[in-house]
N, C-alpha and C positions, 0 to 999 in steps of 0.2 A: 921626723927629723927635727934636729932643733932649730934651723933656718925658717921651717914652717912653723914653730911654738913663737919664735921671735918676732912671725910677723902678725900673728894671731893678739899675742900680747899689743904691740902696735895699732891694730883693730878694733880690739875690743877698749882700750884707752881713749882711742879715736872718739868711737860710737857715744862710750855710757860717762866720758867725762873723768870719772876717778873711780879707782879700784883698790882695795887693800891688795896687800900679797898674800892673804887667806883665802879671800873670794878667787884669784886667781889661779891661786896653787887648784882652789875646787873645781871650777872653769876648766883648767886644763888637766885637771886629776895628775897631778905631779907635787911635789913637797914644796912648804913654803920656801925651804932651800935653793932650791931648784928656783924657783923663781927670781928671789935675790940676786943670785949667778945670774939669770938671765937679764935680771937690771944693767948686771955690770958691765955687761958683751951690749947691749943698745947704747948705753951711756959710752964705752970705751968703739964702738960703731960711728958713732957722732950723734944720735936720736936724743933729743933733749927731753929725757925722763927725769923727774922730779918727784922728790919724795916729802908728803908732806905731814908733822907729826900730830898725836893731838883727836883729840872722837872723834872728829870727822875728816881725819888726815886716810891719807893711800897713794899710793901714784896718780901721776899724769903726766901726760904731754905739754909741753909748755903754749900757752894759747896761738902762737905764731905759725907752728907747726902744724902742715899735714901730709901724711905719708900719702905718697905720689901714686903707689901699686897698693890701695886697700883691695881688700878679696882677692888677693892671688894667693895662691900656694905655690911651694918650690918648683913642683910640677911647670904649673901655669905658667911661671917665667922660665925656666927654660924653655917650653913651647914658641914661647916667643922669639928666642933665636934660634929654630928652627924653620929657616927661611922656604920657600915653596923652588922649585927649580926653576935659573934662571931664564932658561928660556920661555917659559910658561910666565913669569914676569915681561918679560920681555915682550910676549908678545899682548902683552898688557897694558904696554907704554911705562912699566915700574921698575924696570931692571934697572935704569942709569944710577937711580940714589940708594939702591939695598945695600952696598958697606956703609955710605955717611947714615942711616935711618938705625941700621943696628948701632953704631958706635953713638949716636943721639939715646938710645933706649941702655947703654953700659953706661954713659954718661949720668944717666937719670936713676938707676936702679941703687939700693943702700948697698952699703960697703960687706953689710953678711951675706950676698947674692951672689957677689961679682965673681967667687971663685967659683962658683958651678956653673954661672951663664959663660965664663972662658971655657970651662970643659966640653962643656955642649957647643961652643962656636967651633973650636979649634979640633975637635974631634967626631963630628956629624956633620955630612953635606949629603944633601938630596937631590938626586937627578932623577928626575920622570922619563926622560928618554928612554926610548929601545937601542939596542946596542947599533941592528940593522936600520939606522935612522931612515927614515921617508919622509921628506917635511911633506905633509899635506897643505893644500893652500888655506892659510888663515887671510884672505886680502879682505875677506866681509867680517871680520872680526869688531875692528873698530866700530864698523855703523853699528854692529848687532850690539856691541858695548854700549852706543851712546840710546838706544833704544831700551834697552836693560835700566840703564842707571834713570832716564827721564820717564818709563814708564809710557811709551808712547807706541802705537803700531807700527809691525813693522810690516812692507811688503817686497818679498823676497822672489828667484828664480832657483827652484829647489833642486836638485838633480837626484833624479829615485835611484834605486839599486839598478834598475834597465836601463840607467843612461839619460832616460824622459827627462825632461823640463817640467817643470809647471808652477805655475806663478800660485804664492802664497801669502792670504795676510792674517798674521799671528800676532798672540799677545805676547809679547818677550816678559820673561820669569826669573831666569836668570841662567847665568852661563856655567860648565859644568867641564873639567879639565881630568880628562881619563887616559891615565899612561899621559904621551903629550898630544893630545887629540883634545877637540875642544868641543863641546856639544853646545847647542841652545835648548832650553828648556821653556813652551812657550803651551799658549790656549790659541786651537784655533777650532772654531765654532764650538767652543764649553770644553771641548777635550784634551788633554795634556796629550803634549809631542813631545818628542826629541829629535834635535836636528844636529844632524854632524857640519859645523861650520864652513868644513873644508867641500862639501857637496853644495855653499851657499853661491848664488851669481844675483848680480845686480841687484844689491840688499838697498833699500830708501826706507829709511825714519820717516814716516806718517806726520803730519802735526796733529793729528787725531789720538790725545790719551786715552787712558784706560785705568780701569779701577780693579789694582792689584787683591786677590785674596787675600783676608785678613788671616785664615789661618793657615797660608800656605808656605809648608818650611820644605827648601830646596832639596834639604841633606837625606833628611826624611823620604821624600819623595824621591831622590835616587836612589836609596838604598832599595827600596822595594822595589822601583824600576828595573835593577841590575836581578833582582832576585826573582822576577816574572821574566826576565827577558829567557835566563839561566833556565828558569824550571819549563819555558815553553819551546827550547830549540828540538828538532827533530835528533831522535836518537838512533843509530842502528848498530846492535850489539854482535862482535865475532869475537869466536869461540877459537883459540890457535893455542900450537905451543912454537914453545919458544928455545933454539936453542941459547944456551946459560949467557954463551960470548955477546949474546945480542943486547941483551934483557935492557943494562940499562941503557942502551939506545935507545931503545923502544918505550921507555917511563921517560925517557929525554925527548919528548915529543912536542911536535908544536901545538899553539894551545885550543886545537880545535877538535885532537885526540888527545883519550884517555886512557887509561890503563885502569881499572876498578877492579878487577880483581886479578889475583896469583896465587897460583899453591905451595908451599914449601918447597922448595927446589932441593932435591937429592940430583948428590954426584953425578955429574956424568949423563943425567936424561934430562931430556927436554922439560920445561917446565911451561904445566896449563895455563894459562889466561885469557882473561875477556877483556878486550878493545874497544873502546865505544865510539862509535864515528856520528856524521850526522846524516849520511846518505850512504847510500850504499857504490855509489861512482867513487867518491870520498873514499872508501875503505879498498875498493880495488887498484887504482892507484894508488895508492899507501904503500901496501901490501905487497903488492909485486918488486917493489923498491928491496924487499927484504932476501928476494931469492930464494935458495933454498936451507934456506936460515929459518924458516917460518913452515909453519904446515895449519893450514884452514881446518877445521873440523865440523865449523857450522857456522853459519847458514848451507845446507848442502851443494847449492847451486855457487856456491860464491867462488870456489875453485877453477869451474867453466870458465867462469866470466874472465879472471884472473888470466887465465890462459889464451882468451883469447883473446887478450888488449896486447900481450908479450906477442902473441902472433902478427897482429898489426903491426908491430913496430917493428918486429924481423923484419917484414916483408915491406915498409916503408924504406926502412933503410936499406935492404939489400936492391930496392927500382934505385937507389939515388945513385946517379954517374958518380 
């Protein structure tokens, strides 16, 4: 895009001091023409480029001058008003000043930028929430925050997936915002954890630091995280068909079922597929939800079972006065 040749030019000006418009036509592999033109567009921008003639004339930037975003691309500013969702600011202590911070960085950006950073303002907003909102408690957020940022221990009341308690001191790494769910990413005795904030009680900052890994990158580290977590949950795969009316309710699943395979569905007949759950309790409540909409094929016993959780509930509901 020529917004990015614009600022490239700008850059390279910046960097090497003075350039002909030969070297830069070569630089940018584009016609000395072309470059002229793009004199006129920074000059008619307001960028104070000068041309000077003469052996060792070329452009430059006038000495007073330096461009405020070197190293961006068009990309990279737009990204930047691509704000993160407010509540997730929010509960960051950042939400109050994100209009005056964007309208300080539209204030700040060259006048060849300003029409794409409005497009991206006025036409992209990101919400991390689920539709079905549940705030989970963030009330340990802050301490875990101020622990993060100072690099100091933290000693925490964790509550495991049973409910248990147990007191915890870790090296806080940094914090980790999923969906709106906020994890802590920390070392406790050499090991990397992940702690979901809203399972935190009675978090206290340590005055005892600690000496962060130098080559430890968070982003990095989650990704594989989410990619071991993914490839190590418990799978149990059934075998059904499906009548057609169902189908996509049943790909419209919540996100702990799958659907990984289907066969062609012809008119009229049921169509095969495999469901992957993660237990097998999991797939027989599922399942039964579908009536006689569904018909089990395999696991062979899974049909029993089926039938008789439907019998338990008849006969629960039919004791009830």
């Amino acid at each position: 895009m020529r917004a990015d040749r614009l600022m490239t030019i700008m850059i390279l000006l910046q960097n090497r001091g003075k350039m002909t418009a030969r070297d830069l036509a070569s630089e940018l592999e584009v016609s000395v023409r072309t470059i002229l033109r793009d004199m006129d567009a920074l000059s008619t921008a307001g960028i104070p480029v000068v041309s000077e003639k003469g052996k060792e004339g070329g452009w430059r930037l006038l000495d007073n001058f330096r461009s405020t975003l070197s190293g961006l691309h068009i990309d990279d500013m737009k990204s930047l008003f691509l704000f993160p969702s407010g509540k997730l600011l929010e509960d960051l202590g950042l939400n109050s000043q994100a209009l005056d911070t964007r309208e300080k960085l539209f204030a700040a950006i060259p006048n060849t930028y300003r029409n794409e950073a409005q497009t991206i303002w006025e036409r992209i907003h990101i919400d991390a929430s689920t539709w079905r909102q549940s705030e989970g408690k963030v009330g340990a957020l802050k301490i875990v925050q101020q622990a993060v940022w100072e690099s100091k221990k933290l000693r925490m009341h964790y509550e495991q997936a049973n409910g248990e308690r147990k007191e915890r001191l870790v090296e806080p790494l940094g914090l980790v915002a999923k969906g709106s769910n906020w994890y802590l990413v920390a070392l406790r005795n050499g090991e990397l954890r992940n702690y979901r904030i809203s399972r935190i009680h009675h978090a206290k900052v340590e005055e005892e630091a600690f000496d962060r890994p130098q080559d430890f990158n968070l982003a990095a580290y989650w990704e594989q995280s989410k990619t071991d977590f993914i490839q190590n949950l418990p799978k149990y795969d059934v075998q059904v068909k499906v009548d057609p009316e169902i189908m996509k309710r049943l790909q419209f699943t919540g996100k702990f079922v799958q659907v990984i395979e289907t066969e062609h569905q012809r008119d009229g007949q049921q169509i095969a597929a495999t469901v992957r759950f993660h237990d097998e309790q999991e797939a027989i409540e599922f399942l039964l939800g579908f009536g006689n909409k569904l018909k089990v094929i395999s696991p062979k016993d899974l049909p029993n079972k089926i039938v008789a959780l439907a019998k338990s509930v008849i006969e629960y509901y039919q004791s009830v006065e």
